[in-house]
ZAFI-51028 format. One record per atom (N, C-alpha, C, CB): x, y, z. Coordinates in steps of 0.02 Angstrom, whole numbers, plus 50000, padded with zeros to 5 digits. Glycine has a CB too. Layout:
% residues N
XYZ
...
//
This chain:
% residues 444
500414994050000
500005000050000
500445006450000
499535000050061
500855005250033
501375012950042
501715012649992
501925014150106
502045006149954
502475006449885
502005011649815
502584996449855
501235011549808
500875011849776
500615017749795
500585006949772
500775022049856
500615028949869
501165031849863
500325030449928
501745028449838
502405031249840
502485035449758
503015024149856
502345030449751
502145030349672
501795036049642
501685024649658
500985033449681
500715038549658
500985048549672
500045036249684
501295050949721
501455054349725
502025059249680
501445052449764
502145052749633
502625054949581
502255058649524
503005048749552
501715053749490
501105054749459
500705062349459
500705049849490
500365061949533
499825066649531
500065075549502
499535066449616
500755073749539
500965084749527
501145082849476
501665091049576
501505078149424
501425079749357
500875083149311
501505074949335
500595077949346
499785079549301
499535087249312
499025073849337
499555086649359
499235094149404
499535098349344
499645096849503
500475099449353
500675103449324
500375105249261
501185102249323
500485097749234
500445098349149
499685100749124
500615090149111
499295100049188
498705103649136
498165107949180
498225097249088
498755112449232
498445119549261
498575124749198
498885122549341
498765124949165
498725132449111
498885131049050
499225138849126
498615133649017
498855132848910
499405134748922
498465138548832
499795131148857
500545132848846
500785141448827
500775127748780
499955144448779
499995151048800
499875155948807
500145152548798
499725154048885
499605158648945
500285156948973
498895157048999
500915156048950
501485155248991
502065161048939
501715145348999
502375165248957
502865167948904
503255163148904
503225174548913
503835165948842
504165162148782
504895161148843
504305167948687
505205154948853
505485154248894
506305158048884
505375147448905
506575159548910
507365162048890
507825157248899
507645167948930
507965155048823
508505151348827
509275151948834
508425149048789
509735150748842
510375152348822
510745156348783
510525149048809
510575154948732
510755158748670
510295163748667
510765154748605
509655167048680
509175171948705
509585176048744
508585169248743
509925175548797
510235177248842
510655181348825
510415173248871
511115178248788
511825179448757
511805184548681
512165171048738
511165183048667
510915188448605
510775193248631
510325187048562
510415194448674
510115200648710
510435204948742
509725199348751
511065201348765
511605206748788
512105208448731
512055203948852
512375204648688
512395208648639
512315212848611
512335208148621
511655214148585
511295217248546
511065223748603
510715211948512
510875223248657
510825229848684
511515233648747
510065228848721
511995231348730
512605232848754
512795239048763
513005230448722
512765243648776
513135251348768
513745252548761
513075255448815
514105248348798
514925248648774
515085248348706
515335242948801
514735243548650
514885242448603
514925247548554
514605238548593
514165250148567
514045258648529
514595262148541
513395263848561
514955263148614
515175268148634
515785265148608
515055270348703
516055259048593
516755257848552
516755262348458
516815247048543
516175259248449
516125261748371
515965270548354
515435257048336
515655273248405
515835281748422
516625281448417
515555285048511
516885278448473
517755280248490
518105280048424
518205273848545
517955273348376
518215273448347
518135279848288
518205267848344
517495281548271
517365287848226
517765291648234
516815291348230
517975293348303
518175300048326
518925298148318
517885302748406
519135292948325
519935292248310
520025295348219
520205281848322
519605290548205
519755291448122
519665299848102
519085286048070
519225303048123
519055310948111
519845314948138
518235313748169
520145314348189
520445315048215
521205315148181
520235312048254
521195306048151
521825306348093
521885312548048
521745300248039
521275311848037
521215315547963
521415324447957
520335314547939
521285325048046
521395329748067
522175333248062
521155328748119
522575329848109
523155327548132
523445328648086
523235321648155
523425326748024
523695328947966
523825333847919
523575327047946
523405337847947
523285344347933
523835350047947
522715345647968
523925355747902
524635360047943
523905365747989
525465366747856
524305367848030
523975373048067
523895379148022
524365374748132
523245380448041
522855385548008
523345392548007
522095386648051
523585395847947
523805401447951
523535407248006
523755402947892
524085412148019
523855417948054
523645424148012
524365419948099
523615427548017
523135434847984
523185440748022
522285433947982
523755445148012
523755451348066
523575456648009
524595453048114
523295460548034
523215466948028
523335473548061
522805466748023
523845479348053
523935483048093
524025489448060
524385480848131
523915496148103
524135503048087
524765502548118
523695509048113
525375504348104
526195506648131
526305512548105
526845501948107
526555512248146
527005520048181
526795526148148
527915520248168
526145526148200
525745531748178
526025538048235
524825529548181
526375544648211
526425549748234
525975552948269
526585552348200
526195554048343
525705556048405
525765562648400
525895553448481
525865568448357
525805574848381
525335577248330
526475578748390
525185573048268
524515575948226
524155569748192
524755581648160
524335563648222
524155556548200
523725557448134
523715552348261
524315561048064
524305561548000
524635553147965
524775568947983
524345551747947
524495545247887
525035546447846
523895544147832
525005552547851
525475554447766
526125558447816
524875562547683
526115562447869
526635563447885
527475560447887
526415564147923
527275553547913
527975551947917
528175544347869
528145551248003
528635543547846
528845538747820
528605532247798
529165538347847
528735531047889
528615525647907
527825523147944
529155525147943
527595526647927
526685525347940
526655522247894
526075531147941
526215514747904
525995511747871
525435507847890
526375509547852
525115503747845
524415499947839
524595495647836
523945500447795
524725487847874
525155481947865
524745475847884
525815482447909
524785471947814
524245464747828
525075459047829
523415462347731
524825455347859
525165449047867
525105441947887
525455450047894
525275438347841
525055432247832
525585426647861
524905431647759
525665421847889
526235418347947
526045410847951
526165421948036
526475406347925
526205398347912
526705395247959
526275394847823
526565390548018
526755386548042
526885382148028
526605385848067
527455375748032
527665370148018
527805364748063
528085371047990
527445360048090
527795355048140
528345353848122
527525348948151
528655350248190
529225347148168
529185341848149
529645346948203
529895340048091
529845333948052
529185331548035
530165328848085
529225324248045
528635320848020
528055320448063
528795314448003
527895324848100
527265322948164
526625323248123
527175329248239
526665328348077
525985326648048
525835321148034
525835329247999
526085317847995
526085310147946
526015304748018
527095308447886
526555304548060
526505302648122
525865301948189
526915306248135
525645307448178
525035309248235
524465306748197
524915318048258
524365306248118
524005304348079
523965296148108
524255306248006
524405293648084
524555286348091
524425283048163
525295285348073
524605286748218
524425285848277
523835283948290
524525290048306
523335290748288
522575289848282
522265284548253
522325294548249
522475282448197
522145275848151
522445269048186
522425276048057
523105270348206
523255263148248
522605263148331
524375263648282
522435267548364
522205268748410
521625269748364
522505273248457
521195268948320
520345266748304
520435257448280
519925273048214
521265256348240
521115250148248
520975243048290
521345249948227
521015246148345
521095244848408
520355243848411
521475250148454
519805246448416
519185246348423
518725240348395
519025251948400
518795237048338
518555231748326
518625226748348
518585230948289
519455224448382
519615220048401
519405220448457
520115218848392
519185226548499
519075227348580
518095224248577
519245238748614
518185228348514
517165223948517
517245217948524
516565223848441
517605215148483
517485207448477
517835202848542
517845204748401
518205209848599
518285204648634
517735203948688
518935204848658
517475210748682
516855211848726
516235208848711
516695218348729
516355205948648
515425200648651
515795193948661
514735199948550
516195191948668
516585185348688
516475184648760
517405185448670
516795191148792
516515191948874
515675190248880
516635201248904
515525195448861
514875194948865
514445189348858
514715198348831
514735184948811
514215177548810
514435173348868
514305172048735
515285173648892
515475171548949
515275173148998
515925171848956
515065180049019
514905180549067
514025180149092
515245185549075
513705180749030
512985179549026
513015170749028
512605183348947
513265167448991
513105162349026
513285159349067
513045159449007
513915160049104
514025160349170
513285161249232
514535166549170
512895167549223
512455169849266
511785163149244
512295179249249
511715163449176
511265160749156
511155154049195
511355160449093
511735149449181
511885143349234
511845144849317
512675140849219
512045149549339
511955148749394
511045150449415
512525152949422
510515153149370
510185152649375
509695146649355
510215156649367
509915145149321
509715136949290
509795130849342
510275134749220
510485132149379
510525128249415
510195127949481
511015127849414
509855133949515
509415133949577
508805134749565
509565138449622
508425136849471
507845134449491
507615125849452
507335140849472
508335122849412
508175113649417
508355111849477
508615108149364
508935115749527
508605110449601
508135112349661
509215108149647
507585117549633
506985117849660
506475114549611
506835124949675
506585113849563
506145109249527
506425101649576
506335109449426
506725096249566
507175091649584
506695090149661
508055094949586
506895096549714
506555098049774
505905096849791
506615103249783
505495099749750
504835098749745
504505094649725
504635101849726
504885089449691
504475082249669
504725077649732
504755078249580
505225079349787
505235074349821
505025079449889
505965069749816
504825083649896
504365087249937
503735082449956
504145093849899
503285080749901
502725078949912
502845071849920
502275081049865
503085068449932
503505061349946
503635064050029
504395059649885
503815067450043
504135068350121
503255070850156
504995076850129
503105073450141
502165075850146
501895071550155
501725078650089
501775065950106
501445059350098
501695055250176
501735055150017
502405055250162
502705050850221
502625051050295
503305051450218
502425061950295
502205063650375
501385061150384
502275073650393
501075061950320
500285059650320
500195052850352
499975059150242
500715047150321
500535040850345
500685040150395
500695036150320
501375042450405
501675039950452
501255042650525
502425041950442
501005047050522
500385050950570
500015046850565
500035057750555
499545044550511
499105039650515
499315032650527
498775039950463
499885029950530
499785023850538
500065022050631
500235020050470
500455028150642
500415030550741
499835029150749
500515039350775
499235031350738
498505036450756
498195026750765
497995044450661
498195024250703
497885017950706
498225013450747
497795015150644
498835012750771
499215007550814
499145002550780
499025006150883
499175003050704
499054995750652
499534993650638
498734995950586
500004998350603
500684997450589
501275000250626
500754999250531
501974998950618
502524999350639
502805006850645
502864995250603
502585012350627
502515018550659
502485021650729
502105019950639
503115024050734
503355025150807
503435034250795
504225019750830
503275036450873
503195045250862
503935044750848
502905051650939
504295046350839
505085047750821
505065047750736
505685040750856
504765041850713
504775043350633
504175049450599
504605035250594
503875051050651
503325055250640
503675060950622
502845056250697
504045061150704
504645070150720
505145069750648
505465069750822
505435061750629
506135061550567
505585065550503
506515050150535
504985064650491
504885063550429
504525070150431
504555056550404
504335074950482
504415082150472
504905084850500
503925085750490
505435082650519
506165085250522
506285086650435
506795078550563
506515081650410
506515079350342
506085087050316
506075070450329
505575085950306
505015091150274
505455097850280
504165091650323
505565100350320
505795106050347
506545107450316
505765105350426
506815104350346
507485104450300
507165106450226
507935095950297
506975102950207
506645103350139
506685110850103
505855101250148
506095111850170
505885120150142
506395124250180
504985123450164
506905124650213
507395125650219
507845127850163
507505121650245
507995121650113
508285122650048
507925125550002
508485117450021
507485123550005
506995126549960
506885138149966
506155120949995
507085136750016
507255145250037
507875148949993
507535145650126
508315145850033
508895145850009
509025146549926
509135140250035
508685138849893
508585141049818
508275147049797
508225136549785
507825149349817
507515153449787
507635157549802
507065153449782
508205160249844
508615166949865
509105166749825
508885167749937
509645160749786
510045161749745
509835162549679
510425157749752
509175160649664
508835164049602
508665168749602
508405162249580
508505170149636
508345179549640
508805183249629
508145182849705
509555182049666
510115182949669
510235184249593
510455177849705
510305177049555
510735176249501
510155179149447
511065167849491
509455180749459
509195183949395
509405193849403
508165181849393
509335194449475
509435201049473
510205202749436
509355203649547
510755199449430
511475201449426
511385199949346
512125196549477
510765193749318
510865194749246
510505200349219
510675188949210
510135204549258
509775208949214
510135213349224
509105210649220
510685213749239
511165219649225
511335220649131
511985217549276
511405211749121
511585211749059
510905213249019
511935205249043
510435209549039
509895208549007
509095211348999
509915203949021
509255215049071
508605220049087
508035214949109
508315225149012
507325216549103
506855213049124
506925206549109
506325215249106
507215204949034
507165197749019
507365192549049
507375196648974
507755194849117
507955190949170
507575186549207
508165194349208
506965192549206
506545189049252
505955183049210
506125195549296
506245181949127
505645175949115
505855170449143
505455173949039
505305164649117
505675157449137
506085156749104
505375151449134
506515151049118
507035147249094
506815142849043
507335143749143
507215141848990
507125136148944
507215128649011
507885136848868
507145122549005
507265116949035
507895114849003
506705112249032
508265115448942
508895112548906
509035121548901
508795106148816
510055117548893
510175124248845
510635118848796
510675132848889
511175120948754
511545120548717
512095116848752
511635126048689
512415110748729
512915107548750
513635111148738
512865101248722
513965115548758
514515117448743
515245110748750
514525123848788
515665109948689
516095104848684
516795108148669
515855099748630
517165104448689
517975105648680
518335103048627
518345103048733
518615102848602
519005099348532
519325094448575
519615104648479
519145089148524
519665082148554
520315082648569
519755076548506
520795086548528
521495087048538
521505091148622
521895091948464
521085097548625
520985101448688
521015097148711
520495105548708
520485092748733
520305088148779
520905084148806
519805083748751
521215083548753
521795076148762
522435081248793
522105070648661
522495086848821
522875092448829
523345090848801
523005094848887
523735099348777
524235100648725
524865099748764
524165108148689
525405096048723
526035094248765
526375102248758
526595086848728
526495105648743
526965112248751
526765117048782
527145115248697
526885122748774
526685130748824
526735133048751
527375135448902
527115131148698
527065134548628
526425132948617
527565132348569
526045126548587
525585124148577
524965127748590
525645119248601
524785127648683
524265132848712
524325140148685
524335133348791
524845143248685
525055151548641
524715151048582
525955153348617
524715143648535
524825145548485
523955147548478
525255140348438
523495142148523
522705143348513
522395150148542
522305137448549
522695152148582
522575157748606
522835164048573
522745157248663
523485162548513
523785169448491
523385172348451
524425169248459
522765171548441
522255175748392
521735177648433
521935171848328
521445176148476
521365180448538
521405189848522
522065177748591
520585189548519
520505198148505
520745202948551
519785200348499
520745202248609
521095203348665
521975205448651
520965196448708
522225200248652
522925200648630
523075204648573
523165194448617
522685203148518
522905208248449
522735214548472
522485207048371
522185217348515
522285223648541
522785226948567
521985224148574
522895221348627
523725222448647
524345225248586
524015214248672
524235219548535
524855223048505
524825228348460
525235218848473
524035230948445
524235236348422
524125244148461
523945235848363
523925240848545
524305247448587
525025247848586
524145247448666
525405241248583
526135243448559
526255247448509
526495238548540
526065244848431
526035248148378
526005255048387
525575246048344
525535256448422
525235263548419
525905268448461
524325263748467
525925264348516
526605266648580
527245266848527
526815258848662
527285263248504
528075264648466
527995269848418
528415257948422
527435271048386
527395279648353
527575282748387
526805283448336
527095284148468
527305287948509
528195290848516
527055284448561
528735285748512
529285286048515
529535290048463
529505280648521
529195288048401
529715291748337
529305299648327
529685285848240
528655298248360
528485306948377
528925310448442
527555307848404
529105306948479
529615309948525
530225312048501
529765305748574
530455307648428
531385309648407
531125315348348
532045300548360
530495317548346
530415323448280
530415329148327
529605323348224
530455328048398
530435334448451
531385337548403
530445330648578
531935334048401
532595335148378
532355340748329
533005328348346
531825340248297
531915343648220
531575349448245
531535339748144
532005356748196
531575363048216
530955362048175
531955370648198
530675368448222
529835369348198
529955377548160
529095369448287
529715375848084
529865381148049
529275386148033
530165378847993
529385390948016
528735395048000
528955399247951
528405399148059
528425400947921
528725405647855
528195413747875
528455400547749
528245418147861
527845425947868
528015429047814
528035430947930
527625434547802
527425437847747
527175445847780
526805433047706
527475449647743
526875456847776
527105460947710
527125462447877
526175465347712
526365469947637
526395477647685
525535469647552
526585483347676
526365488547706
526155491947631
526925492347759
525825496447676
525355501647589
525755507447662
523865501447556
525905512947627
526025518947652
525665524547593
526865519447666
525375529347632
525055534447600
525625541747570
524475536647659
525265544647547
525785550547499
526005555147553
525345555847429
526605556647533
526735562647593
526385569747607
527395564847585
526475573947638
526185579347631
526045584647575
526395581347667
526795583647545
526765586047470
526635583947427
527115587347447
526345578747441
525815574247373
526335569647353
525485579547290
526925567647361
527335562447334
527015556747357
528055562547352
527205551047297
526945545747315
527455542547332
526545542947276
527315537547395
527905532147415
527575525647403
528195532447500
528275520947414
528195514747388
527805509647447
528935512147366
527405504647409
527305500647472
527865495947494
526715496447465
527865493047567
528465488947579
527945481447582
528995491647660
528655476247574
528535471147575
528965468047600
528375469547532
529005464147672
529195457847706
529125451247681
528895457547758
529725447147698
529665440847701
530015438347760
529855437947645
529885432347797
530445431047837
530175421447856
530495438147916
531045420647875
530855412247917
530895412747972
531295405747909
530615407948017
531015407548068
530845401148083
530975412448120
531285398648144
531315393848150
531875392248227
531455391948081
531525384648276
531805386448335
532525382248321
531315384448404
533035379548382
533545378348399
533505373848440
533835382548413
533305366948453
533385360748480
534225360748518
533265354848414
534245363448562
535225364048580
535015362348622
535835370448586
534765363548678
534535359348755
534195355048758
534225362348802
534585348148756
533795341648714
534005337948790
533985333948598
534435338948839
534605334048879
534035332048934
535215336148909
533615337048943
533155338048987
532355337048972
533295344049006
532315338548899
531775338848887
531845332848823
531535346448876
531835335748771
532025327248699
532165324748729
532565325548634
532675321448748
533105315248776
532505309348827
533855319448837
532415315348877
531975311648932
531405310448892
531785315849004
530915313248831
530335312348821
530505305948801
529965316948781
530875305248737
531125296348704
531045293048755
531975294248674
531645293548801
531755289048847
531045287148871
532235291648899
530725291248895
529925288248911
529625286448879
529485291048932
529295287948817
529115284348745
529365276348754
529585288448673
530115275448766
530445270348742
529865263948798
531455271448757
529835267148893
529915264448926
529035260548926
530285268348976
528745266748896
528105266448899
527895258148844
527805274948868
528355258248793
528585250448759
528415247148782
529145247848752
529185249248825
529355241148862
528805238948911
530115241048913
528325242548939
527905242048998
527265238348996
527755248149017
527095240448919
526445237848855
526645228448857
526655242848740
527295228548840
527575221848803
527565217748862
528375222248763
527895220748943
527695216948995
527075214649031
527945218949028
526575219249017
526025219449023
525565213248980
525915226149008
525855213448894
525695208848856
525815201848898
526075209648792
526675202448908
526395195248943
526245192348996
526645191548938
526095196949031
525645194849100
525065194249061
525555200549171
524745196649027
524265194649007
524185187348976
524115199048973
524635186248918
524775181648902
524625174448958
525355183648882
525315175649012
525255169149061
524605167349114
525865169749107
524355172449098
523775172849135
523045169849085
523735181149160
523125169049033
522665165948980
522975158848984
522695169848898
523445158748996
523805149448984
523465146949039
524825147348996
523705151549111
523555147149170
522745145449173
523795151049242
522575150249132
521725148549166
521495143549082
520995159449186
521955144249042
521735137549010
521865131849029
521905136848955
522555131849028
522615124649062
522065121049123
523315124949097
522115125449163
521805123049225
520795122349203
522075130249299
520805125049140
519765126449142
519915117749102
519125136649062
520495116749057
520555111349039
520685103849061
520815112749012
520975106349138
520935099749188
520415098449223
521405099449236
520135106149256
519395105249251
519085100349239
519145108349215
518835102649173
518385100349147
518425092149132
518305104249095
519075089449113
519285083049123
519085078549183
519905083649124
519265082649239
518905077949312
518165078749296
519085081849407
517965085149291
517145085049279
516845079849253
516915089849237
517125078349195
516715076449144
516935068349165
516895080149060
517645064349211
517585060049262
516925060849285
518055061049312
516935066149335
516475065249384
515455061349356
516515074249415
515665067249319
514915064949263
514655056349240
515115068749175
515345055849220
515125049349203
515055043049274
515695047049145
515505045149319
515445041249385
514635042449398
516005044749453
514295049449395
513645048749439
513295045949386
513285055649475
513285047149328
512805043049287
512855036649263
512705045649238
513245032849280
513465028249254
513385021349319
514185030749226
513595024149387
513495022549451
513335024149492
513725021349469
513325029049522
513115031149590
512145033949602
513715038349606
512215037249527
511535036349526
511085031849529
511415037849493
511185026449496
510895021849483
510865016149546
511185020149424
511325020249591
511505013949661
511085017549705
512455012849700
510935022249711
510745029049760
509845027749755
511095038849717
509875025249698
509135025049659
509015016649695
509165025749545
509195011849655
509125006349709
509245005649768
509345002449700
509475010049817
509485010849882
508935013249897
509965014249906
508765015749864
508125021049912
507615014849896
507775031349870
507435013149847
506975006949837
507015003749875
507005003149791
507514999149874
507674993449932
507534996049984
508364990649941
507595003950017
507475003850087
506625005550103
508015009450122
506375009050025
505735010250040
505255001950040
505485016249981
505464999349998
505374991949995
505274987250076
506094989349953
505784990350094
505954984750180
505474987350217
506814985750234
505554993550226
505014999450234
504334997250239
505015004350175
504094995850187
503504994350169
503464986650186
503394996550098
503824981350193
503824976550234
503874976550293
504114973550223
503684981050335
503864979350410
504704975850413
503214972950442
504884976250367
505674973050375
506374978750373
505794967450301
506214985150381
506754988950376
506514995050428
506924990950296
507134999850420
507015004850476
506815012550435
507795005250528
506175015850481
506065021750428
506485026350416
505575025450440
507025028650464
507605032150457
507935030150400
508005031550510
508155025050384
508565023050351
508355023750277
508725017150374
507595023650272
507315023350222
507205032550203
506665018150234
507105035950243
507145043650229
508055044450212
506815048950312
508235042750248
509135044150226
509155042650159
509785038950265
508975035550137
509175033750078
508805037150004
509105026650084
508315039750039
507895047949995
508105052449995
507305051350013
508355055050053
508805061250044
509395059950010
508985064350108
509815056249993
510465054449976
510245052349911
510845049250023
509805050849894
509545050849825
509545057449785
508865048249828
509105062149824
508925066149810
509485074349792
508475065149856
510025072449858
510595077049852
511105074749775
511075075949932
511205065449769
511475064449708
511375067049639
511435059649702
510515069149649
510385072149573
510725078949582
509505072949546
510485080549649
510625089749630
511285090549630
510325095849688
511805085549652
512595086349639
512885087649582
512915081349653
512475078949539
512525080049477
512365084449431
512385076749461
511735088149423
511545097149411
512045097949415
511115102349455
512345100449486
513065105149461
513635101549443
513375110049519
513505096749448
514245094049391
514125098849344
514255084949347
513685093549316
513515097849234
513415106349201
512805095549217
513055110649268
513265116449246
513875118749269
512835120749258
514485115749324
515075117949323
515455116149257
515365115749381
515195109449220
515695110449170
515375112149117
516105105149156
514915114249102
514635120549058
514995126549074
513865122149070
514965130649106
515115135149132
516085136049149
514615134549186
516335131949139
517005129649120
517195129549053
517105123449141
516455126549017
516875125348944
516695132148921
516605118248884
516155137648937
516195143248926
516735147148927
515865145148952
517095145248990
517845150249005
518215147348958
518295149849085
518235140948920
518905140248871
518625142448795
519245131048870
517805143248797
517795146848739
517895155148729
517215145048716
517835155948769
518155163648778
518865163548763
518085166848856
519255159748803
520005159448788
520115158548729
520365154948818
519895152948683
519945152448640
519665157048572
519845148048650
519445161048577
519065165448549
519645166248501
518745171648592
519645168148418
519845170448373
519655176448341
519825166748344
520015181848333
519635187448309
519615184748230
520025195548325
518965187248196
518615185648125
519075190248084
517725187548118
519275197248113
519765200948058
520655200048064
519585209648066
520555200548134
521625200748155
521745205948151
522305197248105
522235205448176
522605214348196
522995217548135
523305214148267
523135213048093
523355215848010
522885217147985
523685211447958
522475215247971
521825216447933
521315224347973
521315207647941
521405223148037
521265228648059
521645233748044
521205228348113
522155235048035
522785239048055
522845242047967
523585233148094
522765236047915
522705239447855
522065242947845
522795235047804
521625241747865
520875244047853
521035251347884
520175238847897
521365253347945
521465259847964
521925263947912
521755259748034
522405259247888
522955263547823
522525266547787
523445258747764
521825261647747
521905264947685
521435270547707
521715260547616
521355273047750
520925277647762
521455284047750
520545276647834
522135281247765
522545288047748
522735292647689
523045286947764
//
């Protein structure tokens, strides 16, 4: 009788579920890839990369440019005792025109700069929707994973319910082997229950509020029940014998090609520091008109030309040290590169051993422990139900059932959520940092 109410308790909340509401009267569930689209697509950083980059390119174009001539206009040496035009000589009406010259090559230079610093921007998008699916589904799983083990919870909820019902009723009748102690175990049991059951539904709350950072309201729909199996390449799997090998999957890495063309860009910086050596020239011009003298003679107008140009002789303090910093600012990029660098190996390697025990672990619970955990609980609900076993033993072997699935859950979204981190690592930019880097040339 109790094997067959055991049973039925599996049964009834299915049913219930499956046909309290039309499929729709339920919204469209959010799947994985829903998730990972949606932050995408409404991202603000991304916009705000492809602005940056406009403004670099406007900027080249700029940069290249000589500085806008000057334009003077003046009255000189106008006589203060009858401020007559025509009195003296040297009164004149004087326009003048004055062209500046950088030094050396900075134009061409500062040009080139700017376009290395917009090529930079595509590769930074693409490393930012790589994050972004990593880190959306990161959240996604951790939400997936506390409300399948409140789903999980709640089908053996009403199993622990059932168990305080009988087990109350079969005390009450003094018919069967029901003692008050299994009464107190089997709403001990209950409680715990909703205990966890708290708990879950505080880390879902948790993990939808932190995804609608990415995602906004859409956080709060249901969950798809599946998402997408994320897989590793067999060779990955079988890990790579070198430290060259791992470099080599990671050296396209949008991330990294950014890196090197903040170098790129930094070593302009340097050869705009050695054009500080070269003078900065300027050329001027002035016409004077002078008016007729008093006696009606006419005088000539004058006309100026002149260069000038400065004297780089004190470079020890100022040139010298700027290079030198230029140079250091290099070297600092390139160290930086490879901390970055060893820091992509270590967390590959290790998402790749990971996932190796994981995916051990996986097959141990499905293969055995589940399946033992599962005939345990039988056998004890079985003895159970013969007057031949103990009810403790038979709630233990439910709960220990019941914790094996939800372990296994997070097996599986820890190594989801693992193989996410090596697809990020692995990420390839679609253009490369040459292809970027020419696409900024021909703009020149």
């Amino acid at each position: 009788m109790k094997l067959f109410l055991f049973s039925l308790h599996l049964v009834v909340p299915l049913l219930l579920f499956g046909f309290s509401a039309s499929a729709q009267d339920w919204p469209k569930p959010l799947t994985l890839d829903d998730a990972v689209t949606l932050a995408v697509t409404t991202d603000p950083w991304l916009s705000g990369s492809q602005h940056r980059e406009d403004a670099l390119f406007s900027e080249s174009v700029a940069a290249k440019v000589l500085p806008d001539p000057r334009v003077s206009l003046m009255l000189a040496n106008i006589p203060t005792d009858s401020f007559e035009m025509g009195q003296e000589a040297m009164t004149q009406l004087t326009l003048g025109v004055s062209q500046a010259f950088p030094r050396g090559n900075t134009r061409a230079l500062s040009g080139r700069q700017k376009l290395e610093q917009a090529a930079q921007e595509p590769l930074l998008r693409e490393d930012r929707k790589a994050r972004l699916a990593a880190t959306v589904r990161q959240l996604w799983l951790d939400a997936f994973q506390a409300e399948e083990s409140i789903r999980l919870i709640e089908l053996d909820r009403s199993l622990f319910e059932y168990l305080v019902d009988a087990t109350r009723a079969s005390y009450s009748s003094a018919v069967g082997r029901a003692r008050q102690h299994d009464i107190i175990r089997a709403q001990l049991e209950l409680t715990r229950l909703e205990d966890r059951l708290t708990v879950l539904r505080q880390q879902l709350e948790s993990s939808r509020r932190v995804l609608s950072e990415w995602i906004g309201g859409h956080a709060l729909l249901p969950l798809a029940d599946t998402w997408p199996r994320l897989e590793v390449s067999t060779r990955l799997a079988g890990q790579l014998e070198s430290e060259q090998e791992l470099f080599d999957e990671i050296s396209q890495h949008p991330g990294l090609l950014a890196v090197d063309l903040r170098i790129a860009a930094m070593q302009t910086s340097v050869e705009l520091a050695r054009q500080q050596y070269a003078p900065q020239w300027g050329l001027s011009a002035q016409y004077g008109h002078r008016r007729d003298d008093l006696m009606g003679r006419e005088r000539a107008d004058l006309l100026s030309v002149g260069v000038t140009f400065d004297l780089p002789v004190f470079t020890g303090n100022r040139q010298d040290k700027n290079v030198s910093a230029a140079v250091s600012r290099v070297a600092a990029l390139r160290t930086d590169k490879t901390i970055m660098v060893r820091k992509m190996l270590a967390e590959l390697k290790t998402a790749l051993s990971r996932v190796e025990r994981l995916n051990e672990r996986k097959a141990l619970y499905a293969q055995q422990l589940l399946p033992q955990m599962a005939e345990q609980a039988e056998a004890a609900l079985a003895a159970y139900n013969n007057d031949d076993g103990d009810f403790a033993e038979a709630v233990r072997a439910r709960i220990a059932e019941l914790n094996g699935k939800i372990e296994a859950l997070v097996i599986e979204v820890q190594c989801q959520q693992t193989l996410s981190s090596i697809h990020y690592l692995l990420t390839r930019s679609s253009t490369g940092a040459g292809h970027a880097q020419n696409r900024s040339m021909e703009a020149q």
